[in-house]
N, C-alpha and C positions, 0 to 999 in steps of 0.2 A: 887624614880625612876625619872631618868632624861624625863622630857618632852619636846622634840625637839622644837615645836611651839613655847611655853612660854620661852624659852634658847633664838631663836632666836628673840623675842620680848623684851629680857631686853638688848640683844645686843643692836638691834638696836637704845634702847630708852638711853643707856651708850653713843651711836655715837652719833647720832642725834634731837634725841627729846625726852622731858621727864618733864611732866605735872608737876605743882606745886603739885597738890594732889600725885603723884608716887614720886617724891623727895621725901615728908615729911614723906610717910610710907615708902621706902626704909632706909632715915634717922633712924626710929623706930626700923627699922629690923638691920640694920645695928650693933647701939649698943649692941644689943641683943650677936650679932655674936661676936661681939670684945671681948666676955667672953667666950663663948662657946668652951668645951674639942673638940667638932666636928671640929672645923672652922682649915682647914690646908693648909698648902703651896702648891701651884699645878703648873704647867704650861700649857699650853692652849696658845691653838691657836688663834690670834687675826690679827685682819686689822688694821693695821694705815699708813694711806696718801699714798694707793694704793698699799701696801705691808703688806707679810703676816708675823707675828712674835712672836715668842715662849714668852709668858710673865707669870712672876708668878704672883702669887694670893690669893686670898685666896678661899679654896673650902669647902663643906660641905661633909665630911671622911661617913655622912651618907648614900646620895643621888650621890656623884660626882660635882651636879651644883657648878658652881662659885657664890658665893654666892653675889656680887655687882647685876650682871646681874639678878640672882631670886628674890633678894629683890626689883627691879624695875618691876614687876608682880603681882602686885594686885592678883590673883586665886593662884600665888605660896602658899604653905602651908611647912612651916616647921617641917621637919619630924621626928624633935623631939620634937613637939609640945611647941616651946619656943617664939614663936611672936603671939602676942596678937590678930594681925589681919592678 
């Protein structure tokens, strides 16, 4: 289930900020995804340089999240229990 809060906290941490410790486990998570049957192409709505626009992605076919964005969320949990942390 999509968790709004935690969606818009990997946003924001994809824009503007995003601790050494959230890099290395999004890193973590990330690999995980680049294998995963789950992980699919999506489009989603994003901001760049004060406009809004349709980009693809990649998403979890389980949950809906964009999966960049949840892997920057330390409390995110993968819902098919594939990331370690």
């Amino acid at each position: 289930m999509i968790n709004p809060i935690n969606i818009l906290k990997g946003w924001f941490r994809s824009y503007f900020y995003t601790s050494e410790e959230a890099k290395t486990l999004s890193e973590e998570r990330l690999e995980v995804c680049r294998n995963c049957p789950f992980a699919v192409e999506k489009s989603f709505l994003k901001f760049r340089e004060n406009e809004a626009v349709e980009e693809k992605t990649k998403a979890c076919e389980k949950c809906g999240c964009p999966i960049i964005e949840k892997s920057l969320v330390e409390e995110e949990k993968c819902p098919a229990n594939l990331w370690k942390k």
